[in-house]
C-alpha positions in Angstrom: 157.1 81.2 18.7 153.7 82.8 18.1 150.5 80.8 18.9 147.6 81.3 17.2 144.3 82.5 19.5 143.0 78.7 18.5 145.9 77.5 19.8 146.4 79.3 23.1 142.4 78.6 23.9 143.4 74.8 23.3 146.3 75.0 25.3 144.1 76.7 28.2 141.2 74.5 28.1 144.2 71.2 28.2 145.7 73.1 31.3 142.3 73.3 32.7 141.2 70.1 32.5 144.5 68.6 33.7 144.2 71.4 37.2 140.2 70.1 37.3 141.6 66.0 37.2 144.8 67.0 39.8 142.1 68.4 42.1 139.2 65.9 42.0 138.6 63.7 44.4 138.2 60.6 42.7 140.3 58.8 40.3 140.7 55.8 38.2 143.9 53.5 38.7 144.6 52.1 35.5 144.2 48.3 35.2 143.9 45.8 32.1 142.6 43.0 33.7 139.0 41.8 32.5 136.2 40.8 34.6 135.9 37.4 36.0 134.3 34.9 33.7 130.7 33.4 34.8 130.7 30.0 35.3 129.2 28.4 31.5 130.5 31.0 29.7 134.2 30.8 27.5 135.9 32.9 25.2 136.6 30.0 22.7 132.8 28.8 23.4 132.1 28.9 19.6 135.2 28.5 18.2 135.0 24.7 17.2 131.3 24.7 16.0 130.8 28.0 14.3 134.0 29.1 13.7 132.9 32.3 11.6 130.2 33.5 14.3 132.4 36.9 14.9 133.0 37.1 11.4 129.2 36.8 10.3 128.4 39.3 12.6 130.6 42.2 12.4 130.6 41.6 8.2 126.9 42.2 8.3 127.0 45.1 10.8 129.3 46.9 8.8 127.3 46.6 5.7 124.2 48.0 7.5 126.1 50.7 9.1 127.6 52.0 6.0 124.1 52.5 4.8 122.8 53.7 8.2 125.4 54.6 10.9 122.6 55.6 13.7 121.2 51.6 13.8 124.7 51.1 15.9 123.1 52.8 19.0 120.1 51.1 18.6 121.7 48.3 18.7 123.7 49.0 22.0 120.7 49.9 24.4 118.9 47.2 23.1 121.6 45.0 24.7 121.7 47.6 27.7 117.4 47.3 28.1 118.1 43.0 27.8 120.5 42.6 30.1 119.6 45.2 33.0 116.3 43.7 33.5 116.4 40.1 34.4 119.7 39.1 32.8 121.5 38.9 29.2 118.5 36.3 28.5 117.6 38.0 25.1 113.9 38.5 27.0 113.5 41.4 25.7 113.2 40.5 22.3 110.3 38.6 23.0 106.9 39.4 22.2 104.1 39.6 24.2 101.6 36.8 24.7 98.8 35.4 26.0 100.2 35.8 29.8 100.7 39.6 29.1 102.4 42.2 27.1 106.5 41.3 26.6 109.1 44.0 28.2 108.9 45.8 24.8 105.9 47.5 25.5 107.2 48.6 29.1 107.1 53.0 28.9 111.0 52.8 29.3 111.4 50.2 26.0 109.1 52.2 23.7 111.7 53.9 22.1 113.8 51.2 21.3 114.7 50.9 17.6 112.1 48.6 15.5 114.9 48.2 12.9 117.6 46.9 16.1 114.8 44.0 16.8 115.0 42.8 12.9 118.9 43.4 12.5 118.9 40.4 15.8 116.7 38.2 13.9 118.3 38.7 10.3 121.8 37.9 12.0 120.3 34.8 13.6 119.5 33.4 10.6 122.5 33.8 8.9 124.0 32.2 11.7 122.4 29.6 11.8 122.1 29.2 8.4 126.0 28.4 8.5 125.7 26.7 12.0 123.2 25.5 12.6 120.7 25.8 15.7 123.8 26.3 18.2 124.1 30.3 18.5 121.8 31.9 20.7 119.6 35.1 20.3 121.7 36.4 23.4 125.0 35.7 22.4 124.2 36.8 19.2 122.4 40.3 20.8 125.7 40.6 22.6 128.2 40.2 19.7 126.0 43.4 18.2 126.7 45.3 20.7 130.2 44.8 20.8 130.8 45.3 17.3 128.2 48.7 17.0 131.0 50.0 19.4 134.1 48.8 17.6 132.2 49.9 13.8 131.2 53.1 14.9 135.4 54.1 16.4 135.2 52.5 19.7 137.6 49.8 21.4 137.8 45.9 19.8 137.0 43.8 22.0 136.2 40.1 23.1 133.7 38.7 25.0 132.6 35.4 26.3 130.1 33.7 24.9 127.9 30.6 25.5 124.5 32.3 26.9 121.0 30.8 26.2 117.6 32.2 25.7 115.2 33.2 28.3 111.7 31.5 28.4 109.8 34.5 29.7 110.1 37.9 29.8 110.0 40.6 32.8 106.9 42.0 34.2 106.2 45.5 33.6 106.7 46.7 36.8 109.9 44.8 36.6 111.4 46.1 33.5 110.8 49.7 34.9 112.5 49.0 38.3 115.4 48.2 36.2 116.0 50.8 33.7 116.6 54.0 35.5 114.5 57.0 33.7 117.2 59.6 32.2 115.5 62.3 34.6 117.8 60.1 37.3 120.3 61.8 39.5 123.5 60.1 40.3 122.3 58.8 43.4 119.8 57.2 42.3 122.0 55.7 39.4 125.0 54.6 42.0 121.9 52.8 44.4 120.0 50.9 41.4 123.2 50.1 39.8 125.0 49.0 43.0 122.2 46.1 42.6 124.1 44.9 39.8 127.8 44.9 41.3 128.6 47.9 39.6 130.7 50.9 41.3 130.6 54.4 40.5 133.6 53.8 37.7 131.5 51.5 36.0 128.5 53.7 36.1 130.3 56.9 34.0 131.9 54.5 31.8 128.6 52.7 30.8 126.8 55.8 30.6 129.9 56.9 27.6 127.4 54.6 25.3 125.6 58.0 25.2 128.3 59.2 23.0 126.5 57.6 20.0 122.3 58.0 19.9 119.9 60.1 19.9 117.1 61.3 22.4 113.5 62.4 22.3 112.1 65.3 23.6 109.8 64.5 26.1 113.4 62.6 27.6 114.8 65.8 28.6 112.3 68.3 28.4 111.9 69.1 32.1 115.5 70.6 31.9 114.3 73.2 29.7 110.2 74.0 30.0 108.9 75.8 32.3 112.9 77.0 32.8 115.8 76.4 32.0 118.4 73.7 34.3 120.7 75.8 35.8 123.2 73.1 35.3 122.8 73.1 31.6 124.7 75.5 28.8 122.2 78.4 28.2 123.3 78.2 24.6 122.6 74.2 24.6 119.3 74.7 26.3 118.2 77.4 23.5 119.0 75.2 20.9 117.3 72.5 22.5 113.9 74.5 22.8 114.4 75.0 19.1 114.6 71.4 18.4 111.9 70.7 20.6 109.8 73.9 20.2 107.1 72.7 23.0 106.9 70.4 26.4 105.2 67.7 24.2 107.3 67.8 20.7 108.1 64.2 20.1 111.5 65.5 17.8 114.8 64.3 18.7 118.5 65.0 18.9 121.7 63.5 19.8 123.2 62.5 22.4 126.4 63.7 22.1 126.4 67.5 19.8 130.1 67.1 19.3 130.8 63.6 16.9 127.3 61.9 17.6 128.3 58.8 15.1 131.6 58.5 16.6 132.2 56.0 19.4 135.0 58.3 21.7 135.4 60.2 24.8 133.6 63.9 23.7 130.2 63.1 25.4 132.7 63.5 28.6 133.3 66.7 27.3 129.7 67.5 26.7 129.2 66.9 30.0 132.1 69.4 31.6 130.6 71.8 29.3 127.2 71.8 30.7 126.2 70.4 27.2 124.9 66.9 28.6 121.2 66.1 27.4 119.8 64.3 30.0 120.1 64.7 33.9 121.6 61.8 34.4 124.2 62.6 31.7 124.7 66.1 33.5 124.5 65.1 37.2 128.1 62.9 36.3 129.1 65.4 36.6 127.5 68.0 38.6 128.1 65.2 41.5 131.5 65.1 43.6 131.4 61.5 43.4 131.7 60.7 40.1 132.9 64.2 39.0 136.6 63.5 38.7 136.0 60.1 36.8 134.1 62.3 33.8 137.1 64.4 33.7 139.3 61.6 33.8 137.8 60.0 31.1 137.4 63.7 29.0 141.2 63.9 29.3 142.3 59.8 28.4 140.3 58.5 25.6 142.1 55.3 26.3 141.3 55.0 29.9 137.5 55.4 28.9 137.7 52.3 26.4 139.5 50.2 28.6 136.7 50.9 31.8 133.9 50.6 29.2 135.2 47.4 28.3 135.9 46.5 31.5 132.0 47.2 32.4 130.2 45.9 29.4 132.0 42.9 29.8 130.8 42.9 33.5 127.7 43.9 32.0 127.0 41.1 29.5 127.4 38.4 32.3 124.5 39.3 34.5 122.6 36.5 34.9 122.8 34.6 32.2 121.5 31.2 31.8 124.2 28.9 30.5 124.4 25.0 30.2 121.0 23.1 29.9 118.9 26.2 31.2 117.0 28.0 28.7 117.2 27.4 24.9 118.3 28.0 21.7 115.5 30.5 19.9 115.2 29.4 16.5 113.5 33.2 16.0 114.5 35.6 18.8 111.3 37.1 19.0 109.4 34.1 20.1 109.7 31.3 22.4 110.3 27.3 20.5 107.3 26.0 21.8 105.5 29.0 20.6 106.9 29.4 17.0 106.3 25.3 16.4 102.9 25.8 17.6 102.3 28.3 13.9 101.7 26.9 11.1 104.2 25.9 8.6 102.4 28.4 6.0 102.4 31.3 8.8 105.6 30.5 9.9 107.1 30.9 6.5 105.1 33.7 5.4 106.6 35.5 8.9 110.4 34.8 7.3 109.6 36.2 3.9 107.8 39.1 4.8 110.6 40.4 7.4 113.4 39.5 5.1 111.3 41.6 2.7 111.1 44.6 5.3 115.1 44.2 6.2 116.2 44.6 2.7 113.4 47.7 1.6 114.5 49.8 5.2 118.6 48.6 5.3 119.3 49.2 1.4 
């Protein structure tokens, strides 16, 4: 039979991807089993009391992502930027106060979606609009997340719920120690990560989120001005200085060049084609240590959702405040005592002005 030169440069790049995963060092053992449960937390924590909490939430999300697709990543690093820094507490949708500035103006939160901070709140109060005040800004913030992966191609899911709010938000200095800067190598991922109970499996498979988003120049830009990172495709990196045409160009591009709306494995790809944006996207694989994982998951698309799962389940349990700690936000961007202490008038004009903006940016 005769192949087609497509064909036979599929077939090669297959048979070298499968000789690259035979000769790696490290590899994944596949396993189902999901990550223990925090004390607090249940799968069925809703079910009885606000029975169509999924339902509200992934209904909504869909209608807002078939409008605009790229609000799904938002929505996932918001989750990522809550719950690396002090816990899945919802903190970081707090505002600053009188104590200081909230973890929102942090350097490594400034790029975090606007739009992502008003879907929270919108779903909120249809939640507890049909609930009532038992849902929290936290569980909802994680539900998001979930379902911007599962809307956008990625795995279904299930996740525990039954988190509370946070009553303060993380120091600067805190909220930077916790979110490693994309210029990061691998080593420095594995060591902040490690922190966090998370191994070097858990590290590429969280970091497959960047297979939906976008990033800003000045993100990246040290891997192509003055020169060029010798780790990175020197047709990539000319593209890239097009895109960003100077060191300071604020202009963006996505994450992942080959299906950047599409939740699946080709970021892993991007990466064994020296295609990966930032240099702790690249270094995955530049690194022996987690260098036969990115061709692992580049290969088995399955294998990748079932470790991703298996993380941001891991992920979404880090120390969260269940039972009587905390509270139950009745607006996720403020604490109770504070949005009682506004005035009825205020308070109200606040809900009809940001519905107002939600409708006139989603539709």
């Amino acid at each position: 039979m005769a192949f087609s030169s497509s064909t036979s440069l599929l077939l090669l790049l297959i048979s070298s991807l499968l000789i690259s995963a035979h000769f790696n060092n490290v590899h994944i053992v596949a396993q189902t089993t999901r990550p223990p449960t925090v004390s607090g937390l249940s799968y069925t924590f809703h079910n009885s009391r606000c029975p169509d909490l999924k339902s509200i939430v992934r209904n909504r999300l869909r209608e807002v992502f078939q409008n605009d697709v790229e609000q799904a990543a938002g929505l996932l690093r918001l989750h990522f930027h809550d719950c690396f820094v002090q816990g899945c507490d919802s903190s970081v949708l707090l505002v600053g106060s009188a104590s200081g500035p909230g973890e929102q103006a942090a350097p490594p939160n400034l790029t975090l979606r606007q739009q992502a901070f008003r879907i929270i709140d919108d779903l909120r109060r249809r939640v507890h609009s049909r609930c009532g005040r038992i849902v929290s800004c936290s569980d909802i913030l994680a539900l998001a997340a979930r379902d911007s992966v599962f809307l956008t191609g990625g795995p279904d899911y299930d996740i525990p719920l039954g988190r509370r709010d946070g009553l303060n938000f993380a120091t600067r200095a805190d909220t930077i120690a916790n979110l490693p800067p994309p210029t990061s190598n691998t080593s420095a991922l594995l060591t902040s990560l490690a922190t966090k109970n998370f191994n070097a499996t858990d590290v590429v498979a969280l970091s497959g989120g960047h297979t939906i988003g976008i990033g800003h120049c000045p993100s990246f830009d040290e891997r192509i001005y003055p020169n060029i990172d010798p780790t990175m495709d020197q047709t990539f990196a000319r593209n890239l200085r097009i895109t960003c045409p100077t060191p300071d160009s604020n202009n963006r591009t996505f994450l992942d060049i080959r299906s950047p709306n599409v939740f699946d494995n080709r970021y892993y790809v991007d990466l064994m084609n020296r295609q990966g944006l930032f240099t702790s996207d690249q270094d995955l694989y530049t690194d022996r240590r987690t260098r036969g994982i990115v061709t692992d998951f580049a290969i088995n698309q399955t294998l990748f959702f079932e470790k991703f799962v298996y993380a941001m389940i891991k992920m979404s349990q880090l120390n969260v405040l269940t039972g009587n700690q905390g509270e139950i936000r009745s607006n996720c961007s403020l604490r109770n005592a504070a949005a009682m202490g506004r005035s009825s008038s205020s308070l109200l004009g606040s809900v009809v002005e940001e519905a107002a903006e939600i409708g006139l940016s989603m539709f």
